[in-house]
C-alpha positions as CSV (number, residue, x, y, z in Angstrom):
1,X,120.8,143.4,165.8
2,X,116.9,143.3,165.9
3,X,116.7,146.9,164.7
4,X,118.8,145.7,161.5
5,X,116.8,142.8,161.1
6,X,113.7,144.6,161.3
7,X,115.3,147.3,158.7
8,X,116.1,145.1,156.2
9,X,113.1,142.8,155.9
10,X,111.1,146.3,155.5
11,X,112.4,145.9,151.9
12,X,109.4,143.7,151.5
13,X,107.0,146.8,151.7
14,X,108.3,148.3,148.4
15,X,106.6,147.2,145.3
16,X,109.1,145.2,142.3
17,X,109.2,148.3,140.1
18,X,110.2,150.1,143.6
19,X,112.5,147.4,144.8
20,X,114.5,148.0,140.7
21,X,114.7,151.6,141.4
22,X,116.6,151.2,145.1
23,X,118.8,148.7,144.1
24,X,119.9,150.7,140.7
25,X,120.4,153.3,142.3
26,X,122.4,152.1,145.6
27,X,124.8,149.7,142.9
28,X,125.3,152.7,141.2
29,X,126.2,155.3,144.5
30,X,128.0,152.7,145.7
31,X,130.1,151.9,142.7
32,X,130.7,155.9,141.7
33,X,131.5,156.2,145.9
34,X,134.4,154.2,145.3
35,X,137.3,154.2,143.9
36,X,138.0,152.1,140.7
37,X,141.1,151.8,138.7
38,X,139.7,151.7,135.2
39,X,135.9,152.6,134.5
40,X,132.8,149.8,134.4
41,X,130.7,151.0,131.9
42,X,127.6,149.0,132.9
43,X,127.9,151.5,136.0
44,X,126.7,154.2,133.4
45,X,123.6,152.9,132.5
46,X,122.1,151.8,136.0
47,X,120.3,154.9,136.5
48,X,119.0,154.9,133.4
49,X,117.4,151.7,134.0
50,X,115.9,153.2,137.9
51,X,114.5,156.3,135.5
52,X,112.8,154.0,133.2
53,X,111.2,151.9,136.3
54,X,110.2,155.5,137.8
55,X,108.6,156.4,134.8
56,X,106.5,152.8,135.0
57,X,105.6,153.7,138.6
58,X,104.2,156.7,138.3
59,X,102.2,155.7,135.2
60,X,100.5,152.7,137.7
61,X,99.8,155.7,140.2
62,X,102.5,155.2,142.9
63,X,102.9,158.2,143.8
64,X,103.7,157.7,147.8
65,X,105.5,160.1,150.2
66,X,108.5,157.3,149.9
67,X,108.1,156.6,146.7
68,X,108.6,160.6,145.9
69,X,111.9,160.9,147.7
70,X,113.7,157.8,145.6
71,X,111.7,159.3,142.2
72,X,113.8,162.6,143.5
73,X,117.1,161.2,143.6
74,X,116.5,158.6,140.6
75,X,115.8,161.7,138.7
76,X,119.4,163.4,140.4
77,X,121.4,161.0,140.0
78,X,120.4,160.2,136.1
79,X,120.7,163.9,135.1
80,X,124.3,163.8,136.9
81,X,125.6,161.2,134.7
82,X,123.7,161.2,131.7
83,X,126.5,162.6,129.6
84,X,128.4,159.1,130.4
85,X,126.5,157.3,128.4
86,X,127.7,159.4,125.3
87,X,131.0,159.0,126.3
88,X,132.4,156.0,123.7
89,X,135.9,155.8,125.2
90,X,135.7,157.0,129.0
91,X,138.9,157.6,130.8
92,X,140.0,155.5,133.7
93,X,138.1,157.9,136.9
94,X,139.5,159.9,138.8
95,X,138.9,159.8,142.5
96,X,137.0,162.7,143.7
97,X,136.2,162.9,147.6
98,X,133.1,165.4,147.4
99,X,131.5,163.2,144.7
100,X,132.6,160.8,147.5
101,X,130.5,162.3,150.1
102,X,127.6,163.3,148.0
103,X,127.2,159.9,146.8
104,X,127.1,158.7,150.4
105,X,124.6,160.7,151.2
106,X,122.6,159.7,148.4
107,X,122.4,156.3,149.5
108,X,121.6,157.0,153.3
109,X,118.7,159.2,151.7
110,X,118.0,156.3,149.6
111,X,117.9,153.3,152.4
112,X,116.1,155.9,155.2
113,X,113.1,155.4,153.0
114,X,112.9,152.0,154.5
115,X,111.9,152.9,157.9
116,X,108.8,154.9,156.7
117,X,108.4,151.7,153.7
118,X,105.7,150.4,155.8
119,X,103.5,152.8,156.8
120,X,103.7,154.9,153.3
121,X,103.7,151.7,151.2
122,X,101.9,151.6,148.0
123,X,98.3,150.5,148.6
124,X,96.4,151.0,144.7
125,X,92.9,152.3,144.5
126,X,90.8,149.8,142.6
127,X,89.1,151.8,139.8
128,X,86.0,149.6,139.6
129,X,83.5,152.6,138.5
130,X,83.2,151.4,134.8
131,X,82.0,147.6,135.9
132,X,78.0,146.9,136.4
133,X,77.1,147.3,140.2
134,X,77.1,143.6,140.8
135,X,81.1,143.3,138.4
136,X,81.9,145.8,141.2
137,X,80.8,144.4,144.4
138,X,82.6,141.2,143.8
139,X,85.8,142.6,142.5
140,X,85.2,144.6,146.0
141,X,84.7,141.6,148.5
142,X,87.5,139.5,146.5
143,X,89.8,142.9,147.4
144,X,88.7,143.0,151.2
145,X,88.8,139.2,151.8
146,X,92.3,139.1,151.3
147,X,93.0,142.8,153.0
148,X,90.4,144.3,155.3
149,X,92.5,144.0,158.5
150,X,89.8,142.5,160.7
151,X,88.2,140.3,158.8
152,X,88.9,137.1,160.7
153,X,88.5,139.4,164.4
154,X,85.0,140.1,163.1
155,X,84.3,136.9,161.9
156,X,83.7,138.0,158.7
157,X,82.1,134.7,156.0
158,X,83.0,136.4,152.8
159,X,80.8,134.1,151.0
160,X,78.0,134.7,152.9
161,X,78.0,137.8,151.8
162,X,78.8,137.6,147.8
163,X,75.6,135.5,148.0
164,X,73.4,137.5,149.9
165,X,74.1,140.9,148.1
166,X,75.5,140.1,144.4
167,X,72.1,139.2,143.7
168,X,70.5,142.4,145.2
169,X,73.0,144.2,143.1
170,X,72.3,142.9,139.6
171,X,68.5,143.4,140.4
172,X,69.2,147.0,140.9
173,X,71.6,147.1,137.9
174,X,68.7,145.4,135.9
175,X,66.4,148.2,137.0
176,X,68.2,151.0,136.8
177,X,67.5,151.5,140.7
178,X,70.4,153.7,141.8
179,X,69.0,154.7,145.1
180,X,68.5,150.9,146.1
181,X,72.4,150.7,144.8
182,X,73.7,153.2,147.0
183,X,71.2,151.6,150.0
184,X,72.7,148.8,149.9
185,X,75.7,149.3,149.5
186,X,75.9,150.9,152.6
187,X,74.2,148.1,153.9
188,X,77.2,146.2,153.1
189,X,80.0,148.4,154.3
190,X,78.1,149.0,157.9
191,X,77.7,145.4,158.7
192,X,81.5,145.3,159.4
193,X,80.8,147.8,162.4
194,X,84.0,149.7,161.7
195,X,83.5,153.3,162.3
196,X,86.9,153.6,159.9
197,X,84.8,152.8,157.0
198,X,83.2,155.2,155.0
199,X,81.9,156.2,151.6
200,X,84.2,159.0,151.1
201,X,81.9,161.6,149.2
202,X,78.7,161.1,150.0
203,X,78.4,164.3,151.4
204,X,74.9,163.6,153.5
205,X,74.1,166.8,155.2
206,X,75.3,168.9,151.6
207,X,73.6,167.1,148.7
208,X,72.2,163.6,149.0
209,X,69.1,163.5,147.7
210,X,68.4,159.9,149.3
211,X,69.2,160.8,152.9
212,X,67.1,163.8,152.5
213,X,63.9,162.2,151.2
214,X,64.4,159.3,153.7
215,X,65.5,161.4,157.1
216,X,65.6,164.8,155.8
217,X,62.3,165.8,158.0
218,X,62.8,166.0,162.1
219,X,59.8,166.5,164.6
220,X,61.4,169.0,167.0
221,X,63.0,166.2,169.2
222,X,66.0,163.5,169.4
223,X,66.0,160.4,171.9
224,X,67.5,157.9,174.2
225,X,67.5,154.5,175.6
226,X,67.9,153.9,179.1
227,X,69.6,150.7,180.7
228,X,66.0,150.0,181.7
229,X,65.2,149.9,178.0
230,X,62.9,153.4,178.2
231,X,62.6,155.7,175.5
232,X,63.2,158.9,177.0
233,X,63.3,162.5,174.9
234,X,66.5,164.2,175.8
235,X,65.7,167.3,173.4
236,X,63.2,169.4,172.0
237,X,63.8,172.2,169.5
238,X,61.6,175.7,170.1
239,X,58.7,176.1,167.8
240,X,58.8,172.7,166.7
241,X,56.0,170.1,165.9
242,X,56.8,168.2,169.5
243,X,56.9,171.0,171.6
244,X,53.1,172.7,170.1
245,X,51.9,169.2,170.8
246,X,53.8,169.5,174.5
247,X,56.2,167.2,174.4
248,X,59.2,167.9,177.2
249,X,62.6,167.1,177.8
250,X,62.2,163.7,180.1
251,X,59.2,162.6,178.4
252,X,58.7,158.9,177.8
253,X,58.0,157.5,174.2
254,X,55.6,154.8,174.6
255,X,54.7,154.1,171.2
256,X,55.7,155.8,167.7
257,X,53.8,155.5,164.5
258,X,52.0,152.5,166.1
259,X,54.5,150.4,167.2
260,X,56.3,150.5,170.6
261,X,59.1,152.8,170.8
262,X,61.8,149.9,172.0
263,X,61.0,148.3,168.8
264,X,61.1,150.8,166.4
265,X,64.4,152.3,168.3
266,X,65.9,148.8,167.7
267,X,64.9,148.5,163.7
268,X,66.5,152.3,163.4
269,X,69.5,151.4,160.8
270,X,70.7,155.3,159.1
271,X,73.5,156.6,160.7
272,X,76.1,159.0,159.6
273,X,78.9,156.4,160.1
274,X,79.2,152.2,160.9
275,X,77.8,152.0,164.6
276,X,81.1,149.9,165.5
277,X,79.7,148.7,169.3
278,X,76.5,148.3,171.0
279,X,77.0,152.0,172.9
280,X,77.5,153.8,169.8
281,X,74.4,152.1,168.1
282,X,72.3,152.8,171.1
283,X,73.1,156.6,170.7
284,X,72.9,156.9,167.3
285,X,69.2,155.6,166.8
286,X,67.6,157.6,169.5
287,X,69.1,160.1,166.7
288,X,67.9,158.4,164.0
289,X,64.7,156.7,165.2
290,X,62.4,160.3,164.9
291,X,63.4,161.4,161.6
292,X,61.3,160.7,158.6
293,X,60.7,161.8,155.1
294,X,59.6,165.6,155.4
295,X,55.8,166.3,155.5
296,X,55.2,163.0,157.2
297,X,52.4,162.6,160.0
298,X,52.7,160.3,162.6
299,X,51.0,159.4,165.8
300,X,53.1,159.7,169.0
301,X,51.9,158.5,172.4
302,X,53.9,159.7,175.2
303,X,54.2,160.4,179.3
304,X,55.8,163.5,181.0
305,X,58.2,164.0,183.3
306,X,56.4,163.8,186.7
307,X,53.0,163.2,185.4
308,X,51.2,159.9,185.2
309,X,49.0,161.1,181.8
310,X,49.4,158.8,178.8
311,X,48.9,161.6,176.1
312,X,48.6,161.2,172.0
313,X,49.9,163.8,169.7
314,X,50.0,163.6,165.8
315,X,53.4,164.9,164.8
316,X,54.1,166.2,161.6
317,X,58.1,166.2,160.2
318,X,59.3,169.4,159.1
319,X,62.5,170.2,156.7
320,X,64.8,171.5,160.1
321,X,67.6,171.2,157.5
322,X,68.4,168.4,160.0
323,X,69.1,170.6,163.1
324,X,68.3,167.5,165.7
325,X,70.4,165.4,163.9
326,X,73.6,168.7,164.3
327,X,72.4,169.5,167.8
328,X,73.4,166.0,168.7
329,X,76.6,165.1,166.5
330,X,79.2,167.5,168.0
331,X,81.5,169.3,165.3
332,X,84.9,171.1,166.4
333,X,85.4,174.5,165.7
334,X,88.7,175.9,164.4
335,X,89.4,177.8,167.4
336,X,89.7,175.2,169.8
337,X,92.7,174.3,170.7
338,X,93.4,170.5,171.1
339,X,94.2,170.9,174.5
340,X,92.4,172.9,177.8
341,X,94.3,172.0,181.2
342,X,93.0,173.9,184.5
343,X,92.9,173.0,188.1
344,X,89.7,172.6,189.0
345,X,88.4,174.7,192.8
346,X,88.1,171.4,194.6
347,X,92.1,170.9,194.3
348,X,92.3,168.2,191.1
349,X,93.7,168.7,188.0
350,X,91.7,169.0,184.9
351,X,92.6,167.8,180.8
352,X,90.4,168.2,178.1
353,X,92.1,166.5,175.0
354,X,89.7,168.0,172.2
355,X,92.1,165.8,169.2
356,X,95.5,164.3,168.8
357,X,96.8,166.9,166.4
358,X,98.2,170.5,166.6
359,X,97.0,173.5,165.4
360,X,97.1,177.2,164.4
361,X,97.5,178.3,168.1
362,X,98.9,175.3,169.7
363,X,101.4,174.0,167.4
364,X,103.1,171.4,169.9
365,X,100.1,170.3,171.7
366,X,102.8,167.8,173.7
367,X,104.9,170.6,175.4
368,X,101.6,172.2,176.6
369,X,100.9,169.2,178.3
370,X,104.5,168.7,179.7
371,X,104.1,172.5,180.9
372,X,100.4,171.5,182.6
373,X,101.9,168.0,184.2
374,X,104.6,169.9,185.9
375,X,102.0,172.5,186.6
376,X,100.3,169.9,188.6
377,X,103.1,168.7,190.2
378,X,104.3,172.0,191.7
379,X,100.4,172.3,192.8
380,X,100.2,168.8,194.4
381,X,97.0,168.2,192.9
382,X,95.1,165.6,194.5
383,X,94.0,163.9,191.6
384,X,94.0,164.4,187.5
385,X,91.1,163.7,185.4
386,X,91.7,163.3,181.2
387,X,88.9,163.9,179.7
388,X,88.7,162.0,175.8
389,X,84.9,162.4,175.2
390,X,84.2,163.5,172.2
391,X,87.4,162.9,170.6
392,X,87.9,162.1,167.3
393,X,91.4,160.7,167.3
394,X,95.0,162.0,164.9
395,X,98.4,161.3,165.6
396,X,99.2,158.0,167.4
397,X,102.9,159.7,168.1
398,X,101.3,162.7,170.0
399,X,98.8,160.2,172.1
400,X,102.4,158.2,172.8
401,X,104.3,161.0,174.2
402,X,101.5,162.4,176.1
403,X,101.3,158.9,177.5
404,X,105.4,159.1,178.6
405,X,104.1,161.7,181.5
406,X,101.4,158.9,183.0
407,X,103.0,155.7,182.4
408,X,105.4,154.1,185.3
409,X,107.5,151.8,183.2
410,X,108.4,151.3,179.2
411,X,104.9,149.7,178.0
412,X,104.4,149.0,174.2
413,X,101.9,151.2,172.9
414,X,101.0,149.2,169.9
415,X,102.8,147.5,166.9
416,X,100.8,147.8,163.9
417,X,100.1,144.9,161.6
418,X,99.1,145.4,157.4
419,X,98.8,143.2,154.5
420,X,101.7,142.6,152.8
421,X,101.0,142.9,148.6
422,X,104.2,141.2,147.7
423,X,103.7,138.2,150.3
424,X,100.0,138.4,150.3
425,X,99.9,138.0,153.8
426,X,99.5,140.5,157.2
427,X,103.1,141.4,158.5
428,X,103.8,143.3,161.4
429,X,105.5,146.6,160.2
430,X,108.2,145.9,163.4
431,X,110.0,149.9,162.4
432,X,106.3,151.3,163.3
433,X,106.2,149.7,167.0
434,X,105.2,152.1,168.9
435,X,107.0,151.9,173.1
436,X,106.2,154.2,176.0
437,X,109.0,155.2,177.5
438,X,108.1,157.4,181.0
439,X,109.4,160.9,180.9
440,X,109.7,163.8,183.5
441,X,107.4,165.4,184.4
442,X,105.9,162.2,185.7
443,X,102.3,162.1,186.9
444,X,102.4,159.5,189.5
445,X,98.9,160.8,191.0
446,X,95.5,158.8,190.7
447,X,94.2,159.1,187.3
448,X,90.7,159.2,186.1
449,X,90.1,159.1,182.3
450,X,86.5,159.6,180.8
451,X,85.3,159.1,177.0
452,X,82.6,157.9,175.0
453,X,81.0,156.7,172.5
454,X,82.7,159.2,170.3
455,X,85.7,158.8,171.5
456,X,87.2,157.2,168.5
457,X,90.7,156.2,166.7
458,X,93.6,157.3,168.6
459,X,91.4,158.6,171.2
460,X,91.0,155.3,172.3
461,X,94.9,155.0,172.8
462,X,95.5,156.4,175.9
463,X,92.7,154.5,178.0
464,X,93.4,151.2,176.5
465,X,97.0,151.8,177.4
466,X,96.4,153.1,180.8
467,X,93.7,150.3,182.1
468,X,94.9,147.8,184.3
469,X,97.2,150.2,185.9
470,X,96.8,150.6,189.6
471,X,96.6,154.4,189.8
472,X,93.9,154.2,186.7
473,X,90.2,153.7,186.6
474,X,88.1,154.6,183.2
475,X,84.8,156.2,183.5
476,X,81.8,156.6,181.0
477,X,78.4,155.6,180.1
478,X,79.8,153.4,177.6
479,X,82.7,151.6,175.6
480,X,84.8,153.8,173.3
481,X,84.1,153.8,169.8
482,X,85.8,150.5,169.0
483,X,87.1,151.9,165.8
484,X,91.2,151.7,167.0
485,X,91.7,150.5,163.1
486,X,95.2,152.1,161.6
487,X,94.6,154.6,158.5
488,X,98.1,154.8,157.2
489,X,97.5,153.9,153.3
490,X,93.9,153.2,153.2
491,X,92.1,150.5,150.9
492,X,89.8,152.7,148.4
493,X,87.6,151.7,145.7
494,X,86.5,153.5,143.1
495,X,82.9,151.8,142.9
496,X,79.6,153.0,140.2
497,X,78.0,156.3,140.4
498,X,81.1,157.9,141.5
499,X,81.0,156.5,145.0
500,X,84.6,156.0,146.4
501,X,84.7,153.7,149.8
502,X,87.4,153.4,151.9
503,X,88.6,151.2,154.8
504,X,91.4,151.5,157.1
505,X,94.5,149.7,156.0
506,X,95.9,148.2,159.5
507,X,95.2,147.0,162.7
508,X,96.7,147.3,166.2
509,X,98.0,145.4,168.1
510,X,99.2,144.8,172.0
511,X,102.4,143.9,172.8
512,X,101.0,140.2,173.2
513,X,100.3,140.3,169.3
514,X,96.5,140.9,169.9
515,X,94.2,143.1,168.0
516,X,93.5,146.0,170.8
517,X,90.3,148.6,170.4
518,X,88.3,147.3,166.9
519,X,84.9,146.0,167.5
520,X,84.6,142.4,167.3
521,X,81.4,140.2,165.6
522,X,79.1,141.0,168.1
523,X,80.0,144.8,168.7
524,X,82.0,144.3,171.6
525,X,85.2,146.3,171.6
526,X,86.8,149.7,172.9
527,X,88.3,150.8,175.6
528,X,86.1,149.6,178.5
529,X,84.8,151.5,181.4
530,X,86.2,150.2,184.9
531,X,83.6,152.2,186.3
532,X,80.3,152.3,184.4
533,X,77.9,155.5,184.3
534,X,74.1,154.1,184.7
535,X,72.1,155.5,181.8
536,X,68.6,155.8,184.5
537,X,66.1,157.8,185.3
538,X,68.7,159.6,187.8
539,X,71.3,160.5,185.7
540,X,69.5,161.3,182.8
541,X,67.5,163.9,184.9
542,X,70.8,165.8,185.8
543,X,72.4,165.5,182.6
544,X,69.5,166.1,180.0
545,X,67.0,168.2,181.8
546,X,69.0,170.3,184.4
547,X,72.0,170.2,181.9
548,X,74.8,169.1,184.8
549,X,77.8,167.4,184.1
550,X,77.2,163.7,185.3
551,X,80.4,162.4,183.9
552,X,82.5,164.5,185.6
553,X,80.8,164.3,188.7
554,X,81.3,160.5,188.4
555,X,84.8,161.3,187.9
556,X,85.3,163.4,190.7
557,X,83.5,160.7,193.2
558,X,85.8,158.2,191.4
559,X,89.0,159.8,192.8
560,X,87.5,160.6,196.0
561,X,86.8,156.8,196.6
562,X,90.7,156.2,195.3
563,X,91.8,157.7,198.7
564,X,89.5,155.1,200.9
């Protein structure tokens, strides 16, 4: 009963011109389905009416993976009885069962569009390129008020903003400054600290003149800030400025350019996406804090690792074509398959989920890891660690049936909430719940999973599933990304100069009906460690300078101490 419940309000998803085109053409199935003892003529002209209201949609730009299956059988269906409406006299019809049977299947075709309705619903672009920078930011806030999905979770004032930045637009549109355009209106899109949001082609490491003239020049080395609030260097790049004016892996930045190095990490705002939580922001501008237009000097004052000399060097920033920035912002490569599964020599079992999606060489990702649970099992592993770092997210189905494997009862993975165009409110889409249901293999071993600040979007899934549980513990230095945000039809904006924006177009929620994962106001979101990683002296010794792997090690200690 709930399931038909929940099928028949999906209607609502479907837009009016979308709604005319189902309900033509299931009257019309139906009523040349059945049989009839003398012909109904108004019959004949129903899917002419669905063809017309096709032709609409697709001239509005609905052109959805739903929509294209009913345009298919609107299309069908009207060049199958055309030729009726010619007829002036029809014949009473003659009962035909395969016309029966096709028309049948025609309307389960048609009404199994409405379990996807939600998820592949019609979300417009706004085409706002043509309007003055300022015309285009407000129509853009007035469009996000009403549908970014976190807007209220990240206490978003929506007036605050129109007055703080539509009068730093229409000074740029007054002076022609495109640069100071495009400035701020990243600006605006990173203060919702939403890693899902993103200007779609501004293509920074290919051909942005502005992020080259303002970061395109590196000095040989990248940072990071220590719980203690230290500035230590955790690279250096051979034959570059730092290293000729001996500057070495470990060394402390006392001051940069003047000022001290906490404070100028701190006022580091580029990144190459919304720094959605406190741990991805602290990452990314030890990244960002020693880049600098290229051919620019500064003065650099600095301490060794194991010496007690306060040196000065005079740094000059060099066109690396932004090699500290690539060193330090992994990138998958083609060849790695989304899943590595080993048993590692001190008797636990080892998972390296790379991404949620298959590929060339491991087209059903979840059967490898059914094959490497079992694996386990027959093994008697003492322990399984899931390694997430790194991972950029896909499919929220694969994450839920790797999760069958781990979980010891039916759990509710998410349901997923969006804005509803035709009731102008969010609605939960109830056909895209997702539930855990545990599966054999079963795990039923202590369980150790590590991410980080990169772990992002349905990489999150699994350890803000799995927390709580008693045979669980999440490690890491910090949170997850906090970007957990659904991307099913995504809000995007067509805004000046060519720039198109986007924003995801749901959010997730528990099965208590509370946004999980996304950020909130003050940065705080993500799947959170049980077990936090110090960022000190210690650690950042083994990891940076003699290149160990303290996470896993962490891990490792972790499931020794489960046993205790």
């Amino acid at each position: 009963m709930r399931f038909l419940i929940d099928f028949i309000t999906s209607f609502t998803w479907f837009t009016i011109l979308e709604m005319i085109i189902i309900l033509m053409n299931l009257v019309a199935l139906i009523g040349y389905a059945v049989p009839k003892s003398k012909p109904h003529r108004w019959l004949d002209f129903l899917p002419s009416i669905a063809l017309i209201a096709m032709i609409v949609s697709i001239l509005t730009g609905n052109i959805t993976l739903v929509s294209i299956v009913f345009y298919g059988l609107t299309l069908i269906l009207f060049l199958c009885t055309m030729w009726k409406l010619f007829k002036r006299n029809p014949a009473a019809p003659r009962f035909h069962v395969g016309k029966s049977v096709l028309c049948v299947c025609g309307v389960i075709a048609m009404l199994s569009t409405f379990i996807y309705a939600g998820e592949f619903r019609y979300n417009p672009t706004s085409e706002l390129s043509d309007l003055s920078y300022s015309q285009a930011f407000v129509q853009l806030n007035e469009r996000l008020s009403k549908e970014y999905p976190f807007g209220e979770w990240k206490k978003v004032n929506w007036q605050e903003l129109k007055e703080k930045y539509e009068p730093l637009f229409k000074k740029w549109e007054e002076e022609k400054n495109k640069n100071a355009y495009y400035k701020t209106l990243r600006e605006y899109l990173y203060s919702f600290r939403d890693g899902h949001i993103k200007i779609v082609n501004e293509n920074l490491y290919e051909d942005n003149p502005l992020f080259k003239s303002e970061v395109g020049g590196g000095f040989g080395i990248s940072t990071i800030q220590l719980d203690n609030g230290k500035v230590l260097v955790n690279l250096v790049l051979q034959g570059s400025s730092a290293e000729k004016n001996g500057i070495k892996v470990g060394a402390e930045i006392i001051t940069w350019n003047g000022s001290k190095a906490q404070d100028v990490y701190r006022r580091t705002t580029w990144s190459e996406n919304p720094m959605a939580t406190d741990g991805d922001a602290r990452f990314n501008q030890g990244r960002f804090m020693v880049r600098a237009p290229i051919g620019t000097e500064i003065s650099v004052t600095f301490t060794n690792r194991d010496e007690t000399q306060i040196r000065t060097a005079t740094l000059k920033a060099e066109d690396d074509n932004y090699e500290t920035l690539k060193k330090t912002r992994l990138k998958l490569k083609k060849e790695d398959d989304p899943i590595e599964a080993k048993i590692l020599e001190n008797g636990y079992g080892y998972v390296k989920v790379r991404y949620f999606l298959p590929s060339e060489t491991m087209p059903n990702p979840g059967k490898v890891v059914e094959e490497k649970v079992k694996g386990f099992n027959d093994q008697h592993i003492k322990g399984l660690i899931i390694d997430l770092r790194d991972n950029p997210g896909g499919n929220d189905d694969l994450v839920a049936d790797m999760a069958g494997f781990l979980v010891p009862k039916e759990m509710i993975y998410e349901k997923v909430s969006y804005y509803n165009r035709l009731l102008g409110t969010f609605e939960i889409n109830s056909l895209e719940t997702r539930t855990i249901t545990p599966v054999a293999p079963h795990f039923e071993g202590k369980i150790v999973i590590l991410f980080n600040h990169r772990t992002t979007s349905s990489g999150e899934g699994l350890p803000i599933l799995l927390k709580g549980l008693p045979n669980v513990k999440n490690v890491g230095f910090t949170t997850t990304n906090g970007s957990f945000g659904v991307v099913s039809s995504p809000i995007e904006v067509e805004m000046p100069e060519g720039y198109m924006v986007r924003f995801p177009d749901g959010r997730s929620l528990s099965g208590d009906f509370v946004i999980q994962g996304d950020s909130d106001h003050a940065g705080h979101g993500g799947a959170i460690p049980d077990v936090f990683i110090p960022l000190n002296e210690e650690t950042f010794t083994e990891k940076y300078v003699h290149g160990r792997d303290v996470e896993l090690e962490y891990a490792l200690k972790v499931l020794k101490d489960f046993a205790h």
